[in-house]
C-alpha positions in Angstrom: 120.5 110.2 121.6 117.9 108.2 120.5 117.8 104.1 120.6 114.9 102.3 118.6 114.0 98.9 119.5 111.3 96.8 117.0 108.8 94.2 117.9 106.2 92.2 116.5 107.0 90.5 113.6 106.5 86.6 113.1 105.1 84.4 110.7 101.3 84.6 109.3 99.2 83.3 106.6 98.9 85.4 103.5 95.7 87.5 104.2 96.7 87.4 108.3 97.2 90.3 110.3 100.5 92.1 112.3 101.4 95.1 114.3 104.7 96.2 114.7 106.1 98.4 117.5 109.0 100.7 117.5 110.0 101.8 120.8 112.0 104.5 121.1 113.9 106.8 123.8 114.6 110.3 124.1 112.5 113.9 125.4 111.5 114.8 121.4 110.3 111.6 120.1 106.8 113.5 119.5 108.6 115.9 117.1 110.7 113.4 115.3 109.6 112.3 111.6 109.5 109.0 111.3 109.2 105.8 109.1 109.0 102.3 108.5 111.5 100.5 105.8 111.9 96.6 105.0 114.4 94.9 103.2 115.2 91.5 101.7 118.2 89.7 101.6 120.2 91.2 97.9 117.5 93.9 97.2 117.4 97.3 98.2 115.8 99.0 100.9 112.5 100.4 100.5 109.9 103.1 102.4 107.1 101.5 103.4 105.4 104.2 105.8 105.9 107.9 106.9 104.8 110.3 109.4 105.5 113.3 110.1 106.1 115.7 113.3 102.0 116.9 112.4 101.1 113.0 112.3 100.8 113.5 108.5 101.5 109.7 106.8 102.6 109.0 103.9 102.4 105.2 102.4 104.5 103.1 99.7 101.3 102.2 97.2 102.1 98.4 97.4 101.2 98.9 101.0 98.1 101.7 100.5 95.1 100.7 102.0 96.9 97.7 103.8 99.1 99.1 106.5 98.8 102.2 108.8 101.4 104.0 110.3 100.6 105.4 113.9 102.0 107.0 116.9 101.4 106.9 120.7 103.8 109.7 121.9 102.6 109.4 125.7 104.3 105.3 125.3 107.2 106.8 122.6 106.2 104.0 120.3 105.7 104.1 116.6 103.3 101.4 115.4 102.5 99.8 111.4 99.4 98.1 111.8 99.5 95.4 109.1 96.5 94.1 107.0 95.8 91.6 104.5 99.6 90.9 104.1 100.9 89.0 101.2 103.7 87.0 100.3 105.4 89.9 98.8 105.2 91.9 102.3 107.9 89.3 103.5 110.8 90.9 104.5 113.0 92.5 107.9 111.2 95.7 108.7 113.4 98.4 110.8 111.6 101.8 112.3 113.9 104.7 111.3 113.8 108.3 113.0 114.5 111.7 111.2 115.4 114.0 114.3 115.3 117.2 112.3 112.4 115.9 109.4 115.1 116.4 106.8 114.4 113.3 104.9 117.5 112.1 106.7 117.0 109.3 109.0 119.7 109.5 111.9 118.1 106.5 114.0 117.6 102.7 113.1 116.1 100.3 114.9 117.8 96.6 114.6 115.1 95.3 112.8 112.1 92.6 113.1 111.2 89.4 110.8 107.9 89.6 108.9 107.2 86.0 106.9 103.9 86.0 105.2 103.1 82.4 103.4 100.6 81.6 101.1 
């Protein structure tokens, strides 16, 4: 139904700058709720980002004021613009999407590498 494929991770200074990019298939992408998670290696996943089917966002306050969650529905692509990272921030981010905005994500992207050194 709906495959999600991430982008745009690498490695950056601490203070430095990414953008991420979830592209995604299917005809309702515009109406999906989304988010953006991250992980590291023996901790738990955690929400970083959130919008909605309204383009209402909610953010993780370790990432508030830093990142912004976005959408361009005409390129099905969800975006996390990424500001003033820290060494903290590093981790694999995945896109996830909520077909029916159930707080249920049914979708997961395969991930994409965020290093941020100091």
């Amino acid at each position: 139904q709906v495959l999600l494929v991430e982008s745009g991770g690498g490695s950056v200074q601490a203070g430095g700058s990414l953008r991420l990019s979830c592209a995604a298939s299917g005809h309702t992408y515009s109406s999906y709720c989304m988010g953006w998670f991250r992980q590291v290696p023996g901790k738990e996943r955690e929400g970083v980002a959130y919008i909605d089917s309204d383009d209402s966002t909610t953010y993780a306050e370790a990432v508030k004021g830093r990142f912004t969650i976005f959408r361009d529905n005409a390129k099905n692509t969800l975006y996390l613009q990424m500001t003033s990272l820290k060494p903290e921030d590093t981790a694999m981010y995945y896109c996830a999407a909520d077909s029916s905005c159930g707080n249920w994500y049914d979708y997961w992207g395969q991930g994409t590498q965020v290093t941020v050194s100091s």
